[in-house]
C-alpha positions in Angstrom: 1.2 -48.3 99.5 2.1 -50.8 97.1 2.8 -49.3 93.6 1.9 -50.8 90.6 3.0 -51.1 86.9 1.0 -52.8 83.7 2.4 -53.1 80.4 -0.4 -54.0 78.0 -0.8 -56.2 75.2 2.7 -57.0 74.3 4.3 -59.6 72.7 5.9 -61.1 75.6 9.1 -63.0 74.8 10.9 -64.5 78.3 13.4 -67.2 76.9 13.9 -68.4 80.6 10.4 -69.4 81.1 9.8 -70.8 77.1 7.1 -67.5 76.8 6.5 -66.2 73.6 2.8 -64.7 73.5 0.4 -62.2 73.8 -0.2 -60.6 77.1 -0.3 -58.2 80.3 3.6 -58.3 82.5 2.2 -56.7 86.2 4.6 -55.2 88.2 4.8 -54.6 91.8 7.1 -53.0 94.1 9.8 -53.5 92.1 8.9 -56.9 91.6 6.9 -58.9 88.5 4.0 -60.0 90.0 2.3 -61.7 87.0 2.5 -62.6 83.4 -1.0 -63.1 81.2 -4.3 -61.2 82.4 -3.4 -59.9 86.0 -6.5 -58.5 87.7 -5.8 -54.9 88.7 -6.7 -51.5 88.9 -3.8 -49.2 88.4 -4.2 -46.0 86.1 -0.1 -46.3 85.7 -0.4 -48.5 82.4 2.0 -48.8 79.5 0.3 -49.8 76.1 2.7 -52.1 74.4 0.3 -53.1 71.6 2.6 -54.1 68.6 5.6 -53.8 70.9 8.4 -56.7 72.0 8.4 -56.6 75.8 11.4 -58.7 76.9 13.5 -59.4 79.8 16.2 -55.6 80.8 19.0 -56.6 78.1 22.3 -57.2 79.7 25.8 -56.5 78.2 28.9 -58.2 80.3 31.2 -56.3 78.0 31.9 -52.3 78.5 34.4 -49.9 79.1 33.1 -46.8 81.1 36.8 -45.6 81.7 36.2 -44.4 85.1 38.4 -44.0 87.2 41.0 -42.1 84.9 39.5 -41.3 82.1 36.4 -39.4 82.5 36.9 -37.0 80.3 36.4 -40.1 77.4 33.7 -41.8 79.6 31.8 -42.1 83.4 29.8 -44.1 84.7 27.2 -41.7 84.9 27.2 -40.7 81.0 27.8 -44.9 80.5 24.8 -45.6 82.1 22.4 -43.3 80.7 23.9 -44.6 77.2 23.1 -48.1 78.5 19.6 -47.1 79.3 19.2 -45.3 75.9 20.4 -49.0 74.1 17.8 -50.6 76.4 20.3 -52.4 78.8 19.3 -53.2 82.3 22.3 -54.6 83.5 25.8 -53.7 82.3 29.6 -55.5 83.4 32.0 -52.8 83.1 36.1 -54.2 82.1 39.2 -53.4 85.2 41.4 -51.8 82.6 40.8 -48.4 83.7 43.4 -46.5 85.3 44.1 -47.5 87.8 43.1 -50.6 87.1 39.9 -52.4 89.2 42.2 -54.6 91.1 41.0 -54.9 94.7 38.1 -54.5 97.4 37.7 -50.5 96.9 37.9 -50.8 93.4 34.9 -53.0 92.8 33.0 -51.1 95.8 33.6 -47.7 94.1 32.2 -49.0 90.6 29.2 -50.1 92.6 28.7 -47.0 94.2 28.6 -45.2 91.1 26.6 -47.1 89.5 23.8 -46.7 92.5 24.3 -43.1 92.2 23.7 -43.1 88.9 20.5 -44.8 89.2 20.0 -45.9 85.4 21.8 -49.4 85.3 22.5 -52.2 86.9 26.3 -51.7 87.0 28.0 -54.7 87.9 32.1 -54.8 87.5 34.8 -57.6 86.5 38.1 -57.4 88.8 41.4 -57.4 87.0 43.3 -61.3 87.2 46.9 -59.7 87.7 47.9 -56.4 89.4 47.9 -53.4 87.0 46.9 -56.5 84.6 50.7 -57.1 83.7 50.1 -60.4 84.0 52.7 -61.5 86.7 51.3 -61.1 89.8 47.8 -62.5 91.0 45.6 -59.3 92.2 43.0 -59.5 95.2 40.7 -61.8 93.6 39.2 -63.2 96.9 38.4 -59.8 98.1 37.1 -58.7 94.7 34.8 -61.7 94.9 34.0 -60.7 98.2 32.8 -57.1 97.1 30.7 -58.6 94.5 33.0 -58.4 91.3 31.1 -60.9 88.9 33.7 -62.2 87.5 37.5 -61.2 86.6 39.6 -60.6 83.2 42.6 -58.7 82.0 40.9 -57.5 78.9 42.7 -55.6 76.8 45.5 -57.6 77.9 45.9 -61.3 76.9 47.8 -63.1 80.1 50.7 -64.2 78.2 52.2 -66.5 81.1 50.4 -70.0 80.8 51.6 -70.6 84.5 50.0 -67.6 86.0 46.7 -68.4 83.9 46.8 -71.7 85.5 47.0 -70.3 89.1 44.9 -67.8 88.3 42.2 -70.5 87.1 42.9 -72.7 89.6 42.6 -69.7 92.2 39.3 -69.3 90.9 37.7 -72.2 91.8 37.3 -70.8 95.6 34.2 -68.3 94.3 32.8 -70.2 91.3 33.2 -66.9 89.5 33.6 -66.7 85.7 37.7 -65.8 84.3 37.2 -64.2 81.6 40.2 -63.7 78.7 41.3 -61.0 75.9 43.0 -63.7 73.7 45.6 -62.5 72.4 49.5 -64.0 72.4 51.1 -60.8 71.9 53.8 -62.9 70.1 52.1 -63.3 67.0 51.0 -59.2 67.1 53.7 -56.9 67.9 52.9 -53.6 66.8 50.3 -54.7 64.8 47.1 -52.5 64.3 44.7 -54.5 62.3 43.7 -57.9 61.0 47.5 -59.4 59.3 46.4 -60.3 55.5 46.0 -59.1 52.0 44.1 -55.4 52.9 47.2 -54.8 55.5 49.6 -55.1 53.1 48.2 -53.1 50.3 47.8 -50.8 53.3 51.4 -50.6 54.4 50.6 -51.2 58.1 51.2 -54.1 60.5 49.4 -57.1 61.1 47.7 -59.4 63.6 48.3 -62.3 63.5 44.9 -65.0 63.9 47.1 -67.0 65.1 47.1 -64.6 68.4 44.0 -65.5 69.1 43.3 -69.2 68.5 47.0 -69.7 70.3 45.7 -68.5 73.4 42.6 -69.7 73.1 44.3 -73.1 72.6 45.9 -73.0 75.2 43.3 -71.8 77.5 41.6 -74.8 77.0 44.1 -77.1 78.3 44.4 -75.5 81.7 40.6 -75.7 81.6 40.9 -79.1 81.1 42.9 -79.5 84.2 40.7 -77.1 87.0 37.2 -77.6 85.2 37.1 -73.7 86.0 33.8 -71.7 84.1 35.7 -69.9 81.6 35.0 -67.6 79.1 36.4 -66.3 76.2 36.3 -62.7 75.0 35.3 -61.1 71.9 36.5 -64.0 69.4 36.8 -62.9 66.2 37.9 -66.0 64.0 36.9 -69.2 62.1 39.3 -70.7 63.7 38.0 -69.8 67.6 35.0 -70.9 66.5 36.0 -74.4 65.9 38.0 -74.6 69.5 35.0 -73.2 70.5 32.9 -75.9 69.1 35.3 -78.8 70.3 35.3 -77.3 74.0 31.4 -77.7 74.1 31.8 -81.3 72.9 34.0 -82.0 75.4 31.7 -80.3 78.1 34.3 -77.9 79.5 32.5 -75.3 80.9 33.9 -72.7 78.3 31.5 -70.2 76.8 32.1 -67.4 74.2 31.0 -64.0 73.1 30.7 -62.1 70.1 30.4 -58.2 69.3 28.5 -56.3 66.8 31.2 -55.5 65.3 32.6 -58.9 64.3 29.8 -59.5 63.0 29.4 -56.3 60.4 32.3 -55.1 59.2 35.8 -56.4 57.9 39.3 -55.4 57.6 38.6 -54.0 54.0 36.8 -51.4 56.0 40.5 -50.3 57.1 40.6 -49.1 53.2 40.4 -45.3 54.2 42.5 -45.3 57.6 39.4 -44.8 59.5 40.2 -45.2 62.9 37.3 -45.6 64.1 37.5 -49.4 62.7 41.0 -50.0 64.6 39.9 -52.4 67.3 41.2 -55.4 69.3 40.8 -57.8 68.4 40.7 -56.7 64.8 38.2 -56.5 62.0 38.8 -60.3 60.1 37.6 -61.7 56.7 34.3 -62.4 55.2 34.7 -65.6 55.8 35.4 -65.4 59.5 32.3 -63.6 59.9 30.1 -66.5 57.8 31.6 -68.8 60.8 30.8 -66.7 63.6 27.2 -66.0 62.0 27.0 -70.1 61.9 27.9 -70.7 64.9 25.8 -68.3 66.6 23.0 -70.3 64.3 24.3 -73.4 65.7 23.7 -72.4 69.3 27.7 -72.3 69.7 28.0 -68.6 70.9 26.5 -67.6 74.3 26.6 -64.1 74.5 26.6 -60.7 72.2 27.9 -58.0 73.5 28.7 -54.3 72.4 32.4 -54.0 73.9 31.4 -50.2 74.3 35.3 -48.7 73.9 34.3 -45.1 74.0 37.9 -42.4 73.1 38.3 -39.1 72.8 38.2 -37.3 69.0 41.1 -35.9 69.3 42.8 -39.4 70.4 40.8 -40.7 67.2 42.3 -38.6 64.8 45.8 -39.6 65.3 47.4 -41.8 62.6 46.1 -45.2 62.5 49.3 -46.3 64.0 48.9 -44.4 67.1 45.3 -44.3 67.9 44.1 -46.1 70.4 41.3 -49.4 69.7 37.3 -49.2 70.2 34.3 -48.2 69.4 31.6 -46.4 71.4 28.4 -48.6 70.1 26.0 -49.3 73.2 23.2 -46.9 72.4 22.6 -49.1 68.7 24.2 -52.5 69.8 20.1 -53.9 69.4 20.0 -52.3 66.3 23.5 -53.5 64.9 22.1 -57.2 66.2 18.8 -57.3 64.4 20.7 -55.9 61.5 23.5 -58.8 61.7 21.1 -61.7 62.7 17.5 -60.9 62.9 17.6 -59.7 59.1 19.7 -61.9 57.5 17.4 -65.0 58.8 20.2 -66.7 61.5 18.3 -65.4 64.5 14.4 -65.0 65.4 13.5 -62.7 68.4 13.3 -64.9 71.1 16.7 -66.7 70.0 18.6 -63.3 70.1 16.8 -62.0 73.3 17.9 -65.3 74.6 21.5 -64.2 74.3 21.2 -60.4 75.4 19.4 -61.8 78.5 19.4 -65.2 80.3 22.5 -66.5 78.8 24.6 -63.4 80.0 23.1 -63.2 83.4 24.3 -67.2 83.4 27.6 -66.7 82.7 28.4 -63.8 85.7 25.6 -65.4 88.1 23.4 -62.8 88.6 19.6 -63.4 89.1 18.2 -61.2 86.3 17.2 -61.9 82.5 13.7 -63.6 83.2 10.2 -62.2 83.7 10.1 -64.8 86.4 7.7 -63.8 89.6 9.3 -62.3 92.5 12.6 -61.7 90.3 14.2 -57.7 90.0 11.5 -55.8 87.5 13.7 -55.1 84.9 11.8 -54.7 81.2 12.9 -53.3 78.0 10.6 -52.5 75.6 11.2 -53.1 71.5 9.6 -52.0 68.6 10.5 -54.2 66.0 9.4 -52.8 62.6 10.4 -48.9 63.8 13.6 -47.9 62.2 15.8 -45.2 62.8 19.3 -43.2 61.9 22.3 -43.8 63.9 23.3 -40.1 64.9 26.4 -39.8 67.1 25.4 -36.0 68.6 22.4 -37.4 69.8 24.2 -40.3 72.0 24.2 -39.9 75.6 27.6 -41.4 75.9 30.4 -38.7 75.3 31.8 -40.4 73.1 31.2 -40.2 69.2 33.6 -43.2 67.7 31.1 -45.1 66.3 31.5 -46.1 62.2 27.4 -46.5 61.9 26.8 -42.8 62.4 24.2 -42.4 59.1 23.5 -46.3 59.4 19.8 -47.0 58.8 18.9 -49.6 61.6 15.3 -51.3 62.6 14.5 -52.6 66.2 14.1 -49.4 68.4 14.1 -49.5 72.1 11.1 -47.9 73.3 11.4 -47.7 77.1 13.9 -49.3 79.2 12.5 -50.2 83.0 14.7 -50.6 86.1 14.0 -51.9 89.3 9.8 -51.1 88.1 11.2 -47.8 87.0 11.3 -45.9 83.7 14.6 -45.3 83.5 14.3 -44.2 79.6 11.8 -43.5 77.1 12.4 -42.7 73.6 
């Protein structure tokens, strides 16, 4: 018996297929069926008068910390928090411990991630074994298990001449390498942005130069394998530009940009908060008018939340010793609407744009589009409600997050997987 789905009177917004209007999304054995006014009969109908209805949003940048550390994270509690943040596909990081670095690695995220059965949970592999950045790990058979990509991230690969073979390497899956840029060099012990506030602070800088050095350099061995490439969390004017120059040159490079880059600076460092100590680190004003400008400018292909959720107790250490992240998925929408929607850079089908089709481009997967026949995967926006940030109420078990109290607009109101609620506010 085939079951059905109809989601009313929505504004339908599919970036893929160049829909923007008002109409009925049908939905069939897991399937979309039709978009406009399907003929059916089905009693199961969802009234999304008022209401965004968009392609499942898709982060390729979170930390669910299992295996090793799932007393901060699992995939499980990850999921349900991606759910709750209306994301229909997530890409979780290697750098858990141990580290995803082979075959059984990337099988066992996947396996999770159907148990869970709230998100697509898709997994990068790491480029070097316990991403020390020496020796190449088991990309092929990663690839093989389905990884969707592979990165080092929290971990720049310092040595140019493993990044080349690593690149070069690549080219046997067509699969994305993705990089933490960061020349540890230029940071040492540093634990946020190098610059005026760190001074009057007393603690150490980074150094930009950390991350437009590598992402410099990056370039050039793109240059020489033509391998899809893409650049993690980039945080500066500067990246921006190399960014920009890249694209010009028609390297396949592409770029992301979190929440956090995008709202906060290092003055917010003022009151040793940890909870703003993140890698890369909070930058200037000014870095933030470039990134905002470049998103405008169609530069930046993805947003993501970099969900780094940590223990309290690890959180209240000195700023020195506490370990970077933020735990942010469950209000990333919110935080993007605030950051872009509001201040007039971004409409809604520009920024859905980047939380679907362009992410599900850059790791290959065939989701982000209402097209027929494709994986039913729906999130549902209402974007005029607004709503509190409150930490205990997060399904994630972490509670790092520097927006708890933060008045946001842009509330998810169901998120539907595979032609399944998965959430409902």
């Amino acid at each position: 018996m085939t079951k059905e789905l109809l989601i009313k009177n929505g504004r339908v917004i599919d970036p893929a297929n160049n829909i923007d209007k008002v109409c009925d999304v049908l939905i069939a054995d897991e399937k979309f069926v039709e978009i406009g006014k399907p003929k059916t009969d089905t009693k199961n109908v969802i009234d999304a008068k008022g209401k965004l209805v968009v392609p499942g949003l898709i982060d390729i940048h979170v930390h669910f910390r299992e295996p090793g550390d799932e007393e901060e994270e699992t995939i499980a509690s990850g999921s349900a928090a991606a759910v709750a943040g209306g994301f229909t596909s997530v890409v979780c990081m290697p750098n858990t411990n141990p580290a995803i670095q082979n075959e059984t690695d990337v099988e066992y995220i996947h396996r999770k991630g159907r148990q869970a059965r709230k998100t697509h949970v898709y997994t990068m592999g790491a480029i070097t074994r316990k991403r020390e950045g020496v020796e190449l790990a088991e990309m092929g058979f990663m690839a093989s298990a389905g990884a969707v990509g592979f990165t080092d991230d929290g971990n720049g690969v310092q040595n140019p001449a493993v990044m080349l073979r690593a690149l070069k390497y690549a080219t046997m899956f067509n699969l994305v390498v993705a990089q933490h840029c960061q020349d540890d060099n230029f940071v040492g012990d540093g634990v946020m942005n190098s610059g005026y506030n760190s001074t009057v602070l007393g603690l150490p800088g980074m150094d930009k130069l950390a991350e437009h050095a590598m992402l410099w350099r990056d370039i050039q061995l793109v240059k020489k394998t033509n391998v899809r490439y893409h650049a993690q969390h980039i945080s500066t004017a500067e990246s921006v530009e190399l960014i920009r120059q890249a694209k010009k040159d028609s390297l396949p490079v592409t770029c992301e940009v979190t929440s956090h880059h995008l709202l906060l600076t290092d003055k917010c460092c003022s009151n040793y908060d940890t909870n703003y100590k993140v890698s890369p680190p909070l930058r200037t004003e000014a870095d933030i008018n470039a990134i905002k400008q470049a998103i405008a400018d169609g530069i930046v292909d993805t947003l993501v939340s970099d969900h780094a959720p940590h223990l309290q107790s690890e959180k209240e250490l000195e700023f020195l010793t506490a370990p970077f992240g933020i735990a942010s998925l469950e209000c990333s929408l919110g935080l993007f609407v605030k950051a872009l929607i509001e201040s007039k850079i971004l409409d809604w089908p520009k920024l859905i744009e980047l939380m679907t089709a362009k992410p599900a481009k850059i790791i290959g997967i065939d989701k982000g589009t209402l097209t027929k026949g494709a994986q039913a995967d729906v999130t549902i926006i209402d974007p005029n409600a607004e709503y509190v940030v409150d930490v205990e109420k997060f399904h994630s078990k972490s509670r790092n997050c520097p927006y708890n109290g933060w008045k946001l607009k842009g509330k998810v109101e169901k998120t539907i997987v595979s032609g399944e609620i998965r959430f409902q506010a």
